[in-house]
GUKOLFI-406992 format. One line per 5 residues: number of its first residue (from 1); their letters; for each residue x, y, z of N, C-alpha, C, CB. Coordinates in steps of 0.1 Angstrom, whole numbers, plus 2048, in hexadecimal, padded with zeros to 3 digits. Glycine has a CB too. Example, Ala and Ser with C-alpha at 12.3 -4.5 7.8 and 13.67 -1.06 7.14 Angstrom:
<nodes>
1) as) 884:7C7:84E:87B:7D3:84E:884:7DF:84E:871:7D3:85A; 880:7EA:847:889:7F5:847:881:800:84F:88D:7FA:839 .
</nodes>
This chain:
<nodes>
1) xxxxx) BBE:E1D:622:BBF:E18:62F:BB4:E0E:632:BBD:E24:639; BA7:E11:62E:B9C:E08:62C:BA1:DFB:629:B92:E0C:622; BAA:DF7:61C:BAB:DE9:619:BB4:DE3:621:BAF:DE6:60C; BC1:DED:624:BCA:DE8:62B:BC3:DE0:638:BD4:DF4:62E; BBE:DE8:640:BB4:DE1:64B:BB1:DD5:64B:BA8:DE6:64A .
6) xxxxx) BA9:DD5:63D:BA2:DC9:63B:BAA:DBA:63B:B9B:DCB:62F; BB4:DC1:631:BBE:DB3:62C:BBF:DB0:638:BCD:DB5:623; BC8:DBA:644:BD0:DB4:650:BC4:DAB:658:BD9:DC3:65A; BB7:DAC:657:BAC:DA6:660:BAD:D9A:659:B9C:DAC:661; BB4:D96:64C:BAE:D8B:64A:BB9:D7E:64A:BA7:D8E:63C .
11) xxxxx) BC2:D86:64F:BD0:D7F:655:BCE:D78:660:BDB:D89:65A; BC5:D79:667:BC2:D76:675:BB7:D67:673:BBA:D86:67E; BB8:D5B:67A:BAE:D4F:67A:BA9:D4F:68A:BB7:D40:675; B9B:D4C:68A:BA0:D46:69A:B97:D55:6A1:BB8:D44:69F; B95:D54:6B0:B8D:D5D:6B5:B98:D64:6B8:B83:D5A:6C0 .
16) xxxxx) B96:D75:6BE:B9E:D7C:6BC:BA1:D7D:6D1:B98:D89:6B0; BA8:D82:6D4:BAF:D81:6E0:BA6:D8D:6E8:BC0:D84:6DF; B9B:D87:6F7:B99:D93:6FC:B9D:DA3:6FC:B9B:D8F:705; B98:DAB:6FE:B9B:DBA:6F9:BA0:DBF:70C:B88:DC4:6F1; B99:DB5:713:B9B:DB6:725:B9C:DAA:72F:B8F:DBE:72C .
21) xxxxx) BA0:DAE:73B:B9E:DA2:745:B94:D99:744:B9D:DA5:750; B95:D8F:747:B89:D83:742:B8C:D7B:753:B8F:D75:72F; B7E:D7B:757:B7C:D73:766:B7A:D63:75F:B6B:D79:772; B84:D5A:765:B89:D4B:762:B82:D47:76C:B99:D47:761; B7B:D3B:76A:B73:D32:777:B7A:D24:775:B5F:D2F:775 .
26) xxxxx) B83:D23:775:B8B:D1A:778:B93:D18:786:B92:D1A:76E; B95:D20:78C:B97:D22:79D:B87:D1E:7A0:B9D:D35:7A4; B7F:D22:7A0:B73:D22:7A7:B6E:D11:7A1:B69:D30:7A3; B6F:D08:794:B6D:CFF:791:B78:CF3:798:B6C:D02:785; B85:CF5:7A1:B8B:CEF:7A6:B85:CF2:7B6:B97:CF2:7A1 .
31) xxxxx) B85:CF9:7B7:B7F:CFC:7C6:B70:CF3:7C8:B7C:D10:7C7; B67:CF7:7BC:B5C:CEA:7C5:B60:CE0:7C3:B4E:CE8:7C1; B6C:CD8:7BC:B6E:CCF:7B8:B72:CC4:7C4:B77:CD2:7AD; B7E:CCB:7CB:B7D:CCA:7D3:B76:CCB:7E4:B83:CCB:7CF; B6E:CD5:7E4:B62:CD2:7ED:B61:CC6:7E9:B55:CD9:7EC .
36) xxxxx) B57:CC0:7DD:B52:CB5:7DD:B56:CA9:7E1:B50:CB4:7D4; B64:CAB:7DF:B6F:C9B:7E3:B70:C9E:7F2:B83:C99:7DB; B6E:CAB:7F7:B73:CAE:809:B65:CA4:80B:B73:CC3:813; B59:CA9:80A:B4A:CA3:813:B4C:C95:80F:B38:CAA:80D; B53:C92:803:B4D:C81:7FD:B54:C7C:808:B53:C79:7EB .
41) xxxxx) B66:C7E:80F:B69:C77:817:B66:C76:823:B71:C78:816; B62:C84:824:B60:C85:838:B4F:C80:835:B64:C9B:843; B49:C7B:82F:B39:C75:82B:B40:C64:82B:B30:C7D:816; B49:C64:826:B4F:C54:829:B55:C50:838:B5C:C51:81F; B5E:C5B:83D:B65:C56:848:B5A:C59:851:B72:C5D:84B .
46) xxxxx) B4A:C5D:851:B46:C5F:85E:B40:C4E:866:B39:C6B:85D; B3C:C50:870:B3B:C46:877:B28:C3E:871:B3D:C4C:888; B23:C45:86E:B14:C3E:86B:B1C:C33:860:B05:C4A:862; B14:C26:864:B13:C19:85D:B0C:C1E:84F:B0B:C0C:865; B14:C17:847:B0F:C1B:836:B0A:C0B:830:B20:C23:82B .
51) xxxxx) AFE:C06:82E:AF8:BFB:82A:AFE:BF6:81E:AED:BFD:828; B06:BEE:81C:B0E:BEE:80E:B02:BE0:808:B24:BE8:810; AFD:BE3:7FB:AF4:BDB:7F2:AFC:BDC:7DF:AE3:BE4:7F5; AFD:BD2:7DF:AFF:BCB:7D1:AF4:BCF:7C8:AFF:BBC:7D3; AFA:BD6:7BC:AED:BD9:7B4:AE9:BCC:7AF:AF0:BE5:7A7 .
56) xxxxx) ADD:BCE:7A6:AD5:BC2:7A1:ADF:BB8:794:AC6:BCA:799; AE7:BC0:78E:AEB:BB5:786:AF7:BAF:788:AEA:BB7:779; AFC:BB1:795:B02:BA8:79E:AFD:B9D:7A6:B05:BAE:7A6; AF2:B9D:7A7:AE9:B96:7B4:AE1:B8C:7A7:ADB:BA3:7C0; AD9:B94:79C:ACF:B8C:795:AD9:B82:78A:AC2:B98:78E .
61) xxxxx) AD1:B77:787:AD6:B73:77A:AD0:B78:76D:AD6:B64:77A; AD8:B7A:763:AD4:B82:758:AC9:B79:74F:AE2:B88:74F; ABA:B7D:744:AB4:B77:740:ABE:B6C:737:AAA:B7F:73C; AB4:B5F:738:AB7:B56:72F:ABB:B5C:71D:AAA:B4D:730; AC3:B56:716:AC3:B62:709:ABF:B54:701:AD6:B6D:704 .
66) xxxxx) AB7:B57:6F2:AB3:B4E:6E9:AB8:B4B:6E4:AAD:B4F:6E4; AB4:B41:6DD:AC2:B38:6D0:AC0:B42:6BE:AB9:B1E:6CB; ABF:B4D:6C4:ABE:B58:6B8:AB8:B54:6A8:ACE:B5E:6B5; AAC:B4B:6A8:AA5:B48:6A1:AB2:B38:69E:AA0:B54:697; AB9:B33:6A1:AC1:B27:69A:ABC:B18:6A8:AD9:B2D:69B .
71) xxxxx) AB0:B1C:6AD:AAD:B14:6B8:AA8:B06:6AA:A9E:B1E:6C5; AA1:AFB:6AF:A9D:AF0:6A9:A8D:AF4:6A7:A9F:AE3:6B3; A8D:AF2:69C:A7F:AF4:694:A70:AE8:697:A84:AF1:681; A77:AE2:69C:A68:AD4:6A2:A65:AD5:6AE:A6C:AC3:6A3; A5A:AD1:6B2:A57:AD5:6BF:A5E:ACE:6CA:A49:AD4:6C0 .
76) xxxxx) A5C:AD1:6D6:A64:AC8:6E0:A58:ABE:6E2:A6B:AD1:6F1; A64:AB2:6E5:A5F:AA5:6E8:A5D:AA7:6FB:A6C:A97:6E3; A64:AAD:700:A61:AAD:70E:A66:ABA:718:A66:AA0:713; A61:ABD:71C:A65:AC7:726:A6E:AC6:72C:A5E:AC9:72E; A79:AD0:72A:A87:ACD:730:A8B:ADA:72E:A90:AC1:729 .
81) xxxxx) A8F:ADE:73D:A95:AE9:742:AA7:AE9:742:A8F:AEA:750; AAE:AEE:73C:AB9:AEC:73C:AC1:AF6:747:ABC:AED:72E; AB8:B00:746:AC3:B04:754:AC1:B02:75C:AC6:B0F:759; ABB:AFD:764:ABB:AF0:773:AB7:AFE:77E:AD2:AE4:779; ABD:AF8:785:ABC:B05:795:AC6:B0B:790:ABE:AFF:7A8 .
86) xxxxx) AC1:B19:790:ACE:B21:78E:AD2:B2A:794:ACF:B26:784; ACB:B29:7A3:ACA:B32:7B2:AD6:B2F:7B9:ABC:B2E:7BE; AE3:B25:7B1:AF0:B25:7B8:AF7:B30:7B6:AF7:B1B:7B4; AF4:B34:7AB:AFF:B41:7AB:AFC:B4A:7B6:AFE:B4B:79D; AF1:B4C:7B8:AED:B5B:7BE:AE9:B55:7D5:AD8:B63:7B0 .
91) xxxxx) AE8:B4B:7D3:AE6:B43:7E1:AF2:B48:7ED:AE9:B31:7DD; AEC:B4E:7F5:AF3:B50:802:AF8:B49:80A:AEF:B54:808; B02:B48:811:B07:B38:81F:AF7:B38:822:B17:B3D:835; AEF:B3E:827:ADF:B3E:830:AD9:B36:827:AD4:B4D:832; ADB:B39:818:AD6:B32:80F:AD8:B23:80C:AD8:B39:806 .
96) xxxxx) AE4:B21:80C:AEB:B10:809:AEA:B0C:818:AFF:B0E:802; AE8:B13:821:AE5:B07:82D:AD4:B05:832:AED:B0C:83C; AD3:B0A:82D:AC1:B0D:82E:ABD:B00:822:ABA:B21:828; AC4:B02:817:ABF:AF7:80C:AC2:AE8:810:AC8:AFA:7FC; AD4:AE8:817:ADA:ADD:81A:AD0:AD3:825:AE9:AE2:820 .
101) xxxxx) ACA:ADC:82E:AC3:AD6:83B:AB1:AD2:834:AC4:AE5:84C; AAF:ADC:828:AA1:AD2:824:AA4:AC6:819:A94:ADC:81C; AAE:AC3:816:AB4:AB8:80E:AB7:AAB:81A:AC2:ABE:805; ABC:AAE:824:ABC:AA4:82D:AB4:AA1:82F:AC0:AA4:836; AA8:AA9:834:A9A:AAA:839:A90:A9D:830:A93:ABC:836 .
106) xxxxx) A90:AA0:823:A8C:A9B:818:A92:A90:818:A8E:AA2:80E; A9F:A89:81A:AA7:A7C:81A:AA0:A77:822:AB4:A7C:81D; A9F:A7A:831:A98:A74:83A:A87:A70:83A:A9A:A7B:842; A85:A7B:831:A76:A78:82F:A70:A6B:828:A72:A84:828; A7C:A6C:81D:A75:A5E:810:A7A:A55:81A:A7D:A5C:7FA .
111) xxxxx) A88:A52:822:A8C:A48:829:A80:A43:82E:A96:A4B:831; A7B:A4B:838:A71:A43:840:A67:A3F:837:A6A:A4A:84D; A62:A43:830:A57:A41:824:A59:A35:81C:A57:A4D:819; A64:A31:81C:A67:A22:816:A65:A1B:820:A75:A1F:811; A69:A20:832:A6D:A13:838:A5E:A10:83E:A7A:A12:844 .
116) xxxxx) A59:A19:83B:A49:A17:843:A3F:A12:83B:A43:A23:849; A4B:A08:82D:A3C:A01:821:A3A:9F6:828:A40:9FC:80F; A2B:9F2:82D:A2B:9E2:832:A1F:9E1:827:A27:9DE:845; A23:9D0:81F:A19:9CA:819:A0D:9C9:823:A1E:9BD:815; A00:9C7:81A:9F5:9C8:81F:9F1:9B8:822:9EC:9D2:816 .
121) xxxxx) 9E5:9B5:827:9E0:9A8:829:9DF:99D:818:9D0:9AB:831; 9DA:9A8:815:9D7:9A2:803:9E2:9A0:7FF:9CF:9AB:7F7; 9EE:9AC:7FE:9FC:9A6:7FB:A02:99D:7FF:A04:9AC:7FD; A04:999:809:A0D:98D:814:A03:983:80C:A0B:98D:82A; 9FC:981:80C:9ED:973:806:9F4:96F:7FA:9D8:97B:800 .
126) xxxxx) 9F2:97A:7F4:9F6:97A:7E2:A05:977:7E1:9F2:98B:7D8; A0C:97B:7EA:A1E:975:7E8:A1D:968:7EA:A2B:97C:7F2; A17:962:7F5:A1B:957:7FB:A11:94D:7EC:A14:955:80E; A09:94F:7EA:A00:944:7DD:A0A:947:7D3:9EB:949:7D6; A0F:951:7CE:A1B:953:7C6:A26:94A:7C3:A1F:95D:7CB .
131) xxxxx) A2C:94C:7D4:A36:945:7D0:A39:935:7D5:A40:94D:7D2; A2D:92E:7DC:A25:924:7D7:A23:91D:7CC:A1D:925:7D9; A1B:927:7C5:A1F:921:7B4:A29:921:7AE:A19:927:7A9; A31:927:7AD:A3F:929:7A6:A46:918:7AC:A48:93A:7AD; A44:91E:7BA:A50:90E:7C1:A48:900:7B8:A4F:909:7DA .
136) xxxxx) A39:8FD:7B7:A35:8F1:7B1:A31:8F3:7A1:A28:8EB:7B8; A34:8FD:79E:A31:900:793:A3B:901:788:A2A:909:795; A44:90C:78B:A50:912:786:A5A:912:791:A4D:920:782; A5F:908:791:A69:904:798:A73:903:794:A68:8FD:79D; A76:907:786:A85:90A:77E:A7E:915:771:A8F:8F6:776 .
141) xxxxx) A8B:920:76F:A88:928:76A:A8B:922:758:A8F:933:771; A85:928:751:A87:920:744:A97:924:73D:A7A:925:739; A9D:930:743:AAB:932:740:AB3:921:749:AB0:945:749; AB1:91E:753:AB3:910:75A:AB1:905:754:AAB:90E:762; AA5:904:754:AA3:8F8:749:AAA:8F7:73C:A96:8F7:744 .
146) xxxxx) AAA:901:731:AB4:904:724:AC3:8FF:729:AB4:916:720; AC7:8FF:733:AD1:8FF:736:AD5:8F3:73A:AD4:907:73C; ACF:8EC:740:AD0:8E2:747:AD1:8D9:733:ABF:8E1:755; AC8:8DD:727:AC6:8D6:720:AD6:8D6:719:AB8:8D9:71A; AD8:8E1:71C:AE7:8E4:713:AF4:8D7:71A:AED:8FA:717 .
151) xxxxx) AF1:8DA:728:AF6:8D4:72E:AF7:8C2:72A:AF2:8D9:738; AE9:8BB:72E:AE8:8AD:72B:AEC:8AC:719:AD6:8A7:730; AEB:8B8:714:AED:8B2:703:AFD:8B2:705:AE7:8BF:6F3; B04:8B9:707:B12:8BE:70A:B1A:8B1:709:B13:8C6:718; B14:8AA:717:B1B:8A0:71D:B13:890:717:B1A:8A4:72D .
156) xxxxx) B0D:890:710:B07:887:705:B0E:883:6F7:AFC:88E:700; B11:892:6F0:B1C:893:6EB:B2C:88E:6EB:B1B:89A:6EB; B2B:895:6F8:B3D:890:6FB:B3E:87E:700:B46:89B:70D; B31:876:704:B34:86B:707:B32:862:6F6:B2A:867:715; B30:869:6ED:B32:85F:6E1:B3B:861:6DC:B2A:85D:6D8 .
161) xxxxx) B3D:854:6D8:B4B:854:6CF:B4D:85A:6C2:B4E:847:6CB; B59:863:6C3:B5D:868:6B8:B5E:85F:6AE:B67:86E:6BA; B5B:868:6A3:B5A:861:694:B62:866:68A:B4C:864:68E; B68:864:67F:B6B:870:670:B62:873:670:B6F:86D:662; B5A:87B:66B:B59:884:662:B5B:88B:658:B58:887:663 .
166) xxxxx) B54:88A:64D:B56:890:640:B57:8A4:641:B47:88A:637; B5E:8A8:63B:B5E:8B4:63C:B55:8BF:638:B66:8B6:638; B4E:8C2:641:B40:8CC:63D:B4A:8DE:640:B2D:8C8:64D; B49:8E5:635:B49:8F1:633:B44:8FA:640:B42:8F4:628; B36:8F5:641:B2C:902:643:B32:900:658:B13:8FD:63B .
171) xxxxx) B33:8F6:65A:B34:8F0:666:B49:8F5:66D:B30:8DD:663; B51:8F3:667:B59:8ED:667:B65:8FF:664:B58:8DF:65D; B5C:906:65A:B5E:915:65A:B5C:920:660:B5B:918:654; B50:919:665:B45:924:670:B50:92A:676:B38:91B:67E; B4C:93A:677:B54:940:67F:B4A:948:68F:B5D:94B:674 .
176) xxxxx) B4A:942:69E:B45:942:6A2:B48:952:6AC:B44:936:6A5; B3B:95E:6A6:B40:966:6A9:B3D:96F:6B9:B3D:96C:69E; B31:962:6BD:B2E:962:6CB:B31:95C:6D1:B25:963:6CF; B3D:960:6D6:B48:95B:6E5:B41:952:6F3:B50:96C:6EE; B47:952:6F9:B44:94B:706:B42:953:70A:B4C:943:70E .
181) xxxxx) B48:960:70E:B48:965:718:B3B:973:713:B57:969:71D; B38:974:70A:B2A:977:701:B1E:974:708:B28:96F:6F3; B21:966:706:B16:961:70C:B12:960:719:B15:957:708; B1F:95F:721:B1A:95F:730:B17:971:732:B29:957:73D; B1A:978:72C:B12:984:730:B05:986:72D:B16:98F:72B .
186) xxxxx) B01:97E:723:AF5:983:71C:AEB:97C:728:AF3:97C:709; AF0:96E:729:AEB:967:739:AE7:96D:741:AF3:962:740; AF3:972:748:AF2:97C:756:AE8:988:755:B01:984:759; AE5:990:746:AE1:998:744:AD1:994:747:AE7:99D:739; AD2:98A:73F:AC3:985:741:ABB:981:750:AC3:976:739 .
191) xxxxx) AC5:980:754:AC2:976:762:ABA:988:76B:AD9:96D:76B; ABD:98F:76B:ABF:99C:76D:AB3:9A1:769:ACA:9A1:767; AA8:99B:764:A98:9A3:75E:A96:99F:76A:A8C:99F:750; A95:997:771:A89:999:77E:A8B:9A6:785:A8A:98D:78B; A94:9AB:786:A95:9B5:78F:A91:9C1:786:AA3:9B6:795 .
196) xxxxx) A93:9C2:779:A8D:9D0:771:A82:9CE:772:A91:9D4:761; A7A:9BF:770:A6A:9C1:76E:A65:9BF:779:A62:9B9:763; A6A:9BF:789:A62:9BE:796:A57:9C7:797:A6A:9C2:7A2; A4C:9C3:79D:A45:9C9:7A2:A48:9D2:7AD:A3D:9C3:7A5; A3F:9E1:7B0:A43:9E9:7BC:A44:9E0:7CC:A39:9F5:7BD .
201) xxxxx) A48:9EE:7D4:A47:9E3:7E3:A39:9E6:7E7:A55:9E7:7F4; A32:9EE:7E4:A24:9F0:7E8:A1E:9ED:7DD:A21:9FC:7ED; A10:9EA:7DE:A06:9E8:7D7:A07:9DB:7C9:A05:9F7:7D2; A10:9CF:7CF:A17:9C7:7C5:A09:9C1:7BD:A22:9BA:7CD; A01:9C2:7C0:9F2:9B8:7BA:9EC:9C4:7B8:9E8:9AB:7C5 .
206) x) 9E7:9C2:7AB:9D7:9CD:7A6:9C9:9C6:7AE:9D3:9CC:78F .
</nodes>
């Protein structure tokens, strides 16, 4: 009877089935369950104002991230910020109109700051002996004169009489790879340094 027993116990896998009633908390695990969802709503529908705030990594911008060691190995030649202002993302209407009205502010400011440059006594002195000399002095620019020479040769040329000529190669082959219209830019371009190398409107004399 002993083995028989045994064998039949070993038929069985798995825990064996209560011997009595068993108290289940699964009614009682639905029951607070719902409490909880009853207070969450009637905690929502009451009338007190609830402060609604945006957590932080909504609002903040996240850190800069590194070039994971593949950055440039020489040092920088100059300081240079590549992400600029970067307070647009996160800037409120208070914010872009508050910025908009000290950018006007600032327009107006350098405006008057230019219009209120007046040359000084020494300046007005030193323009007027200036350009005095120039009128008896330099009274044609040497781009002028060059030209003027191109000119009188030009028409020097065309008043003598054509000739034959023997056939020169080097003359007669030439392939002329600066145009006319080359040249009147290079002209115009030139003409155009007085204004890169002006002096300021204040302080024109050391």
């Amino acid at each position: 009877k002993v083995t028989d027993s045994s064998e039949e116990d070993e038929d069985f896998i798995g825990p064996m089935p209560a011997k009595g009633p068993v108290e289940s908390d699964v009614a009682k695990e639905f029951e607070r369950r719902a409490q909880r969802m009853k207070e969450k709503l009637t905690s929502a529908d009451s009338d007190e104002p609830k402060q609604v705030t945006r957590e932080s990594w909504m609002t903040e911008l996240p850190p800069e991230l590194k070039s994971f060691g593949f950055g440039p190995r020489t040092f920088k030649r100059r300081a240079d910020d590549k992400s600029g202002d970067r307070s647009v993302w996160t800037d409120t209407p208070a914010d872009r109109e508050r910025k908009a009205k000290e950018r006007e502010e600032a327009k107006k400011s350098t405006s008057k700051d230019s219009e209120e440059i007046v040359l000084s006594g020494r300046d007005k002195r030193l323009v007027e002996q200036v350009a005095s000399y120039n009128e008896s002095k330099r009274s044609e620019s040497l781009m002028d004169i060059h030209q003027k020479k191109l000119k009188n040769k030009a028409s020097e040329e065309k008043n003598k009489p054509q000739e034959r000529r023997p056939f020169d190669r080097e003359q007669d082959l030439k392939v002329n790879r600066f145009d006319e219209a080359q040249k009147k830019a290079l002209i115009r371009k030139s003409r155009d340094l007085n204004s890169k190398f002006e002096h300021s409107k204040s302080n024109m004399f050391l």
